[in-house]
C-alpha positions as a Markdown table, in Angstrom:
| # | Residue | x | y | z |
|---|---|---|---|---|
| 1 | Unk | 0.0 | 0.0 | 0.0 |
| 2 | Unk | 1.2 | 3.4 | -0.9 |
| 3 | Unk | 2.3 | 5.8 | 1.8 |
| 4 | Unk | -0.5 | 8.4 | 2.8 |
| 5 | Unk | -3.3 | 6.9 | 1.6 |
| 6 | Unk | -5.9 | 5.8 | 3.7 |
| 7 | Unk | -6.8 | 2.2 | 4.3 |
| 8 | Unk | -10.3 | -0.1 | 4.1 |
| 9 | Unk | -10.4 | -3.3 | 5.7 |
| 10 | Unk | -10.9 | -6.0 | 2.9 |
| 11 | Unk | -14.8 | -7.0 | 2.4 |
| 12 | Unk | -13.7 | -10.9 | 2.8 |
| 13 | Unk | -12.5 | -10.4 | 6.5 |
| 14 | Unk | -14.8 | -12.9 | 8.5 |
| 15 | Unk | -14.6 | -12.4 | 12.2 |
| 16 | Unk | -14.3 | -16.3 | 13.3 |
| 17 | Unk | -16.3 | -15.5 | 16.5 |
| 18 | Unk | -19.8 | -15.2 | 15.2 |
| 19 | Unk | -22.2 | -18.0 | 14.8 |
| 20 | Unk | -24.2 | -18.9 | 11.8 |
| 21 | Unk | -28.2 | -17.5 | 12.0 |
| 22 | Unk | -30.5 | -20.5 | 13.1 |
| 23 | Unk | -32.6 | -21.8 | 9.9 |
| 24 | Unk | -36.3 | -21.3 | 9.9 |
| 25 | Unk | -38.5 | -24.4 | 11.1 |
| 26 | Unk | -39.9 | -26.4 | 8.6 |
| 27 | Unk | -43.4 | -25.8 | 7.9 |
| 28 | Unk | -44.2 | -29.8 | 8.2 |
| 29 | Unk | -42.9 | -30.4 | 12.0 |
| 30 | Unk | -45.5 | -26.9 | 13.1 |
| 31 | Unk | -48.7 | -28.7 | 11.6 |
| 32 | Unk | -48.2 | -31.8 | 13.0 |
| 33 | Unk | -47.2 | -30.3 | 16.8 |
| 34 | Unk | -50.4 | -28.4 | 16.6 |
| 35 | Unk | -53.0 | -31.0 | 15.1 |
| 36 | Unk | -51.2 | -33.4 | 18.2 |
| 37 | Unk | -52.1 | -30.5 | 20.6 |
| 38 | Unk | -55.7 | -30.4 | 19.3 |
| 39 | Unk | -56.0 | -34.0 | 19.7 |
| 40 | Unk | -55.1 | -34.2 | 23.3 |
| 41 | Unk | -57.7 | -31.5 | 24.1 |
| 42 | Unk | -60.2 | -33.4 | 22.6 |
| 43 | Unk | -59.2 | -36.5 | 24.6 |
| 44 | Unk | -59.3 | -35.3 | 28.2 |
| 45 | Unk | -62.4 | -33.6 | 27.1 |
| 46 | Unk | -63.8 | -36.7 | 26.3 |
| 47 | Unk | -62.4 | -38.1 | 29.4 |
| 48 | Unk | -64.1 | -35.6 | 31.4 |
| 49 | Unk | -68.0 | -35.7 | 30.3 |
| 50 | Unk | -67.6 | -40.2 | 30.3 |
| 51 | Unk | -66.8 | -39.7 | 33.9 |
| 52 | Unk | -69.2 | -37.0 | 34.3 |
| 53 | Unk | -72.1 | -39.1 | 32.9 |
| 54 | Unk | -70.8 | -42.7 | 34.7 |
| 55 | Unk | -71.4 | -40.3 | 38.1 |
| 56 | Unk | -75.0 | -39.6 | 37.0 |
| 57 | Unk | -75.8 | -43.1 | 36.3 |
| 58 | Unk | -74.5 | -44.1 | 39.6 |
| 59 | Unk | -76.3 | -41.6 | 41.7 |
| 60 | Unk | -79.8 | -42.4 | 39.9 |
| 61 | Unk | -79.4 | -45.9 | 40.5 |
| 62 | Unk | -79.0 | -45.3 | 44.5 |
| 63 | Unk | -81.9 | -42.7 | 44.1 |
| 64 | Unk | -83.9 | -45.3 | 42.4 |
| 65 | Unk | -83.3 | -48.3 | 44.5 |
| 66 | Unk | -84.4 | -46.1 | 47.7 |
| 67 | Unk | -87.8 | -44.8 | 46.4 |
| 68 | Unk | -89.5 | -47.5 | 44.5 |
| 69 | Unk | -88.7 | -51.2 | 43.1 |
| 70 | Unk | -89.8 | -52.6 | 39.9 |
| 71 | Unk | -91.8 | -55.9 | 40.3 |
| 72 | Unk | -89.5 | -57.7 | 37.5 |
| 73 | Unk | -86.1 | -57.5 | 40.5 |
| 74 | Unk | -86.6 | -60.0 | 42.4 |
| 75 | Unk | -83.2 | -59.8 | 43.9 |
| 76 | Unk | -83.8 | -55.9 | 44.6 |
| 77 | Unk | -87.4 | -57.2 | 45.7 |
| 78 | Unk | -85.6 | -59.3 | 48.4 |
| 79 | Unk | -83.0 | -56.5 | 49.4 |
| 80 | Unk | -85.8 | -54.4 | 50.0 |
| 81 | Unk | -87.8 | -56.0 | 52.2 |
| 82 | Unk | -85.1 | -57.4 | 54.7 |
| 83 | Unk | -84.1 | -53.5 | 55.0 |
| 84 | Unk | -87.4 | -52.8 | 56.1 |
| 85 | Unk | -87.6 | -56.1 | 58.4 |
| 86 | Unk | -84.2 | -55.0 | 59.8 |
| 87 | Unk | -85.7 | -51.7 | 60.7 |
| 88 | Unk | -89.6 | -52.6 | 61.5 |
| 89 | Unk | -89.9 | -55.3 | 63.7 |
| 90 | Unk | -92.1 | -58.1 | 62.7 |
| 91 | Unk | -95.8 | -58.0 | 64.2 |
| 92 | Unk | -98.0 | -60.9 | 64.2 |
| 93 | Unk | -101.7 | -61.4 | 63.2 |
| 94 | Unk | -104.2 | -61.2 | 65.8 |
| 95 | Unk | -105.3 | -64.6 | 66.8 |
| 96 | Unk | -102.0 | -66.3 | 66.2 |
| 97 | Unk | -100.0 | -66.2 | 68.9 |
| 98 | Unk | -99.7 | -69.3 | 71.3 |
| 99 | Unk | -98.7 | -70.1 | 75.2 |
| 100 | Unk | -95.2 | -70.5 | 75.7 |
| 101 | Unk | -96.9 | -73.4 | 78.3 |
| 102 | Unk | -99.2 | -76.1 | 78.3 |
| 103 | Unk | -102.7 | -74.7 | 79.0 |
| 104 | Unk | -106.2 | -75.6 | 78.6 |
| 105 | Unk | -109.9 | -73.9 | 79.6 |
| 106 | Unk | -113.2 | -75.0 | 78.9 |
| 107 | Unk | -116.2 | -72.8 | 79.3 |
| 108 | Unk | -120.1 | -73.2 | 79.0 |
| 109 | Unk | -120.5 | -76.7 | 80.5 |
| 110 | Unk | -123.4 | -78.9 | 79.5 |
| 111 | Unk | -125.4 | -81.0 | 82.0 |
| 112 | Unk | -123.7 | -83.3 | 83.8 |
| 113 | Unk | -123.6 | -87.1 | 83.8 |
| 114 | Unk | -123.9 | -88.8 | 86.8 |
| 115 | Unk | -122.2 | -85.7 | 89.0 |
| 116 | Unk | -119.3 | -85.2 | 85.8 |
| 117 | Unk | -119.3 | -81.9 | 84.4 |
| 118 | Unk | -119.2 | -82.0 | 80.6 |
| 119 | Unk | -117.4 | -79.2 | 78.7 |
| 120 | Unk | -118.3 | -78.0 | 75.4 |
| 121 | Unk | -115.4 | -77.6 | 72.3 |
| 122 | Unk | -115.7 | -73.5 | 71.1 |
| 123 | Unk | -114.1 | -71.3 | 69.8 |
| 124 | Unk | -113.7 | -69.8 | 73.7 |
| 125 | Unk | -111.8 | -73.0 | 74.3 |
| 126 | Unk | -108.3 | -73.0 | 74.4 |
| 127 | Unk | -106.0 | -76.3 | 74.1 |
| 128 | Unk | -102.1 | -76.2 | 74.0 |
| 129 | Unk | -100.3 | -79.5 | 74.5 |
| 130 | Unk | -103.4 | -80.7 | 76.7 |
| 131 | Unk | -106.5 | -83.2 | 75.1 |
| 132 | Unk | -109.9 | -83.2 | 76.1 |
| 133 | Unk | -112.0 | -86.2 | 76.6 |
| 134 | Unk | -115.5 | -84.5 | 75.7 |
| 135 | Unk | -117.7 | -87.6 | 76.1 |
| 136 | Unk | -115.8 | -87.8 | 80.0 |
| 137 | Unk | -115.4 | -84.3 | 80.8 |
| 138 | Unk | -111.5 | -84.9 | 81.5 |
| 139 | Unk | -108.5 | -82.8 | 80.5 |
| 140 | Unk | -105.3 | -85.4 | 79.9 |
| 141 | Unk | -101.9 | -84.3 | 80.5 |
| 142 | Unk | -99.5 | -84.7 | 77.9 |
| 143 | Unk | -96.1 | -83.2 | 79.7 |
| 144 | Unk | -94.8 | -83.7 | 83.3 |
| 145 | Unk | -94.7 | -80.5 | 85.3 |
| 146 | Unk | -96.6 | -78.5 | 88.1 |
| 147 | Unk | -99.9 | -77.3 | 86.9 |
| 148 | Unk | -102.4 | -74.7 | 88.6 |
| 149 | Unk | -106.0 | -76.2 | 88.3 |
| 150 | Unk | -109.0 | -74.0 | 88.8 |
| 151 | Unk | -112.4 | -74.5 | 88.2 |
| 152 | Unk | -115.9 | -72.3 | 88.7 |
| 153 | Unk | -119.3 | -73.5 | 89.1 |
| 154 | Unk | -122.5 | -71.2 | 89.2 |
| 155 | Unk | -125.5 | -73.1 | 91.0 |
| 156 | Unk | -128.6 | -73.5 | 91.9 |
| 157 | Unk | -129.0 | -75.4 | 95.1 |
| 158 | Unk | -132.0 | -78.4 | 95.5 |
| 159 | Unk | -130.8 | -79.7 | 98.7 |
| 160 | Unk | -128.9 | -79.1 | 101.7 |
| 161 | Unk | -125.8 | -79.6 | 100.8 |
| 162 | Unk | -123.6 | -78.7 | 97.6 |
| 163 | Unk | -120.5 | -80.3 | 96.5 |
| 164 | Unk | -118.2 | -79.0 | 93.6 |
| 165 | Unk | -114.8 | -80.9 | 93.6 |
| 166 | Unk | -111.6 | -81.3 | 91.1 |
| 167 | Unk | -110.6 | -85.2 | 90.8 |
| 168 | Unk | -107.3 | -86.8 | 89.7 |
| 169 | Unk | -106.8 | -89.9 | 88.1 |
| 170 | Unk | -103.4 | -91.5 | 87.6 |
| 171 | Unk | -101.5 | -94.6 | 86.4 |
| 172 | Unk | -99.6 | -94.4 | 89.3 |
| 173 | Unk | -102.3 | -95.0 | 91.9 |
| 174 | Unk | -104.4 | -97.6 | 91.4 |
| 175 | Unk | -108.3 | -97.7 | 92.6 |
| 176 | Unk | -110.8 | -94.5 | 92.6 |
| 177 | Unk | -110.1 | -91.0 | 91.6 |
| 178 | Unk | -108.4 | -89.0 | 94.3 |
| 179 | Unk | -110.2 | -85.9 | 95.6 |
| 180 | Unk | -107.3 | -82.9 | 94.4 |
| 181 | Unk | -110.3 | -80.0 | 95.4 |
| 182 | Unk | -113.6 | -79.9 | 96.8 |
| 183 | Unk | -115.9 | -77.4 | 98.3 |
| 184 | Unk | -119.0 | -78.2 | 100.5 |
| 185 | Unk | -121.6 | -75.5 | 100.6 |
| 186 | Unk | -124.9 | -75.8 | 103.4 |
| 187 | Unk | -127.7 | -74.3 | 102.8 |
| 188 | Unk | -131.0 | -73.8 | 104.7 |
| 189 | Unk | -134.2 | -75.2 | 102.6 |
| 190 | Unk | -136.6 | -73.1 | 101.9 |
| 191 | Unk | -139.7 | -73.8 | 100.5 |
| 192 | Unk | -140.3 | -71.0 | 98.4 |
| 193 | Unk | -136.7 | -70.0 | 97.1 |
| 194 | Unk | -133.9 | -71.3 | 95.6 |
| 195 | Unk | -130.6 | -70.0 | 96.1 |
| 196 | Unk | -127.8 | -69.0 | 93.4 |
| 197 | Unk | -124.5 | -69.2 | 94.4 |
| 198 | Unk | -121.4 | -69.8 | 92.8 |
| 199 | Unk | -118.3 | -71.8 | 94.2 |
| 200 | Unk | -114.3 | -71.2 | 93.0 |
| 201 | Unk | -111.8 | -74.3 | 93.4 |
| 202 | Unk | -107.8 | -73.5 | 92.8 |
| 203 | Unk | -104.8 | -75.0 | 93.6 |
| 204 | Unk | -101.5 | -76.4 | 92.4 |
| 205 | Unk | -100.3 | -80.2 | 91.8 |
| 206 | Unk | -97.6 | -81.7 | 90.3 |
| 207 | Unk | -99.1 | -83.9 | 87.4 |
| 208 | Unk | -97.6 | -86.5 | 85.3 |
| 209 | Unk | -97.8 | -87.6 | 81.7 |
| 210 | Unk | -101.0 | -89.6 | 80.6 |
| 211 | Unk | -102.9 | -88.5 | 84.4 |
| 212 | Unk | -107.0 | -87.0 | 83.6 |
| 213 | Unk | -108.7 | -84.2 | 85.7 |
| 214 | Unk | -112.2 | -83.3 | 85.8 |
| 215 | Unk | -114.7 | -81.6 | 87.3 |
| 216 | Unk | -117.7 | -83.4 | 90.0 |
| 217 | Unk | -120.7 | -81.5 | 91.4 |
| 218 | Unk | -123.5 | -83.4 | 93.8 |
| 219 | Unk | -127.1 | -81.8 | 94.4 |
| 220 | Unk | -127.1 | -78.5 | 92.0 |
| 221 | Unk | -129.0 | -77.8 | 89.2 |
| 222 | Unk | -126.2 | -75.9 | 87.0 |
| 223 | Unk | -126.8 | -72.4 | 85.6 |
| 224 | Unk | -125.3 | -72.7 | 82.3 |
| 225 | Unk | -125.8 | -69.1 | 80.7 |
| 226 | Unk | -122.4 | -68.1 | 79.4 |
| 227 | Unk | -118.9 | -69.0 | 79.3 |
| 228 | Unk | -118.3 | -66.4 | 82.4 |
| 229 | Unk | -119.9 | -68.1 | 84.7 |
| 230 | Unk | -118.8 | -71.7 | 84.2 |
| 231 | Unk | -115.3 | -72.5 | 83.1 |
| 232 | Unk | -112.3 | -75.4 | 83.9 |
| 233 | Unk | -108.9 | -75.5 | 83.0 |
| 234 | Unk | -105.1 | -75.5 | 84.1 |
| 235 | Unk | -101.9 | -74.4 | 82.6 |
| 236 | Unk | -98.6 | -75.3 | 83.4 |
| 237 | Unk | -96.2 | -72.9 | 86.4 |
């Protein structure tokens, strides 16, 4: 270069330091980013209403088993009703329930047969592991235990004396029946009236399988009027 001129870098002097400018994406790679972006959306939406609509499904099928259930479940049917057994308790007919005991009354007697009163088979009758002999008057035992026997008699008296008595007969003694209860009434004769009167007989025995009870009366013309006012019977203690 010639003294006293001025001089220019040259234009091919590259500074080594500097990096070459990044190249523009390629219009491919954007399109596909943004229809995978797109799809995801769309799939967590989807995601989001299913489980949305499963919930709905499940609470109307509690609501529906709680209010009402169609006749055509039988198994929901049977769900049902132990809930409301579980939560009601069980109540009986009238007319069904029965002694936890052996018992037995009979009530309205008929006329009696050589002194034996004989009992009539009603619907006021009651019979719980206990037979009645009808033709005999006799209540049979059919279990071993102690019993309370009672028996009423409402009269009319034609002599001087009335007798009303409860009689045991058993295997286990042989002969006669054995006196259990008895009641003697006196009486003074009148000519002109008869009285009423009514006699009560209770007491407790110890009675075995197979024994027979029944109910005696001597001189009385029996009042037979209703089932209050003549009854027999025992039930086990």
């Amino acid at each position: 270069m010639a003294p006293g001129k001025v001089s220019y870098p040259s234009v091919f002097v590259v500074d080594s330091k500097m990096k070459p400018p990044p190249l523009p994406p390629k219009p491919g790679r954007r399109q596909q980013k943004d229809v995978i972006q797109t799809l995801l959306v769309i799939l967590v939406c989807v995601a989001i209403c299913g489980m949305a609509v499963e919930a709905c499904f499940i609470y109307h099928l509690f609501t529906s088993k709680e209010t009402s259930t169609p006749p055509d479940e039988p198994q929901i049917g049977m769900r049902k009703k132990e809930k409301e057994h579980a939560v009601t308790p069980k109540q009986k007919p009238l007319g069904e329930m029965k002694p936890s005991k052996p018992m037995a009354q009979l009530t309205t007697g008929r006329e009696p047969v050589n002194g034996v009163v004989l009992w009539h088979d009603n619907h006021q009758s009651i019979l719980h592991h206990v037979k009645h002999k009808a033709n005999e008057g006799k209540l049979i035992i059919e279990k071993e235990g102690y019993y309370s026997v009672y028996s009423k008699i409402n009269f009319k008296e034609d002599n001087f004396i009335f007798s009303h008595s409860v009689l045991w007969v058993t295997h286990r003694y042989v002969g006669n029946e054995i006196t259990l209860l008895q009641s003697t009434r006196l009486h003074p004769k009148l000519a002109r009236l008869r009285t009423l009167d009514n006699s009560y007989l209770s007491g407790v025995f110890h009675l075995y399988k197979g024994d027979a009870v029944f109910v005696r009366v001597k001189n009385c013309t029996l009042v037979l009027s209703n089932a209050a006012e003549n009854y027999f019977g025992l039930f086990m203690v």
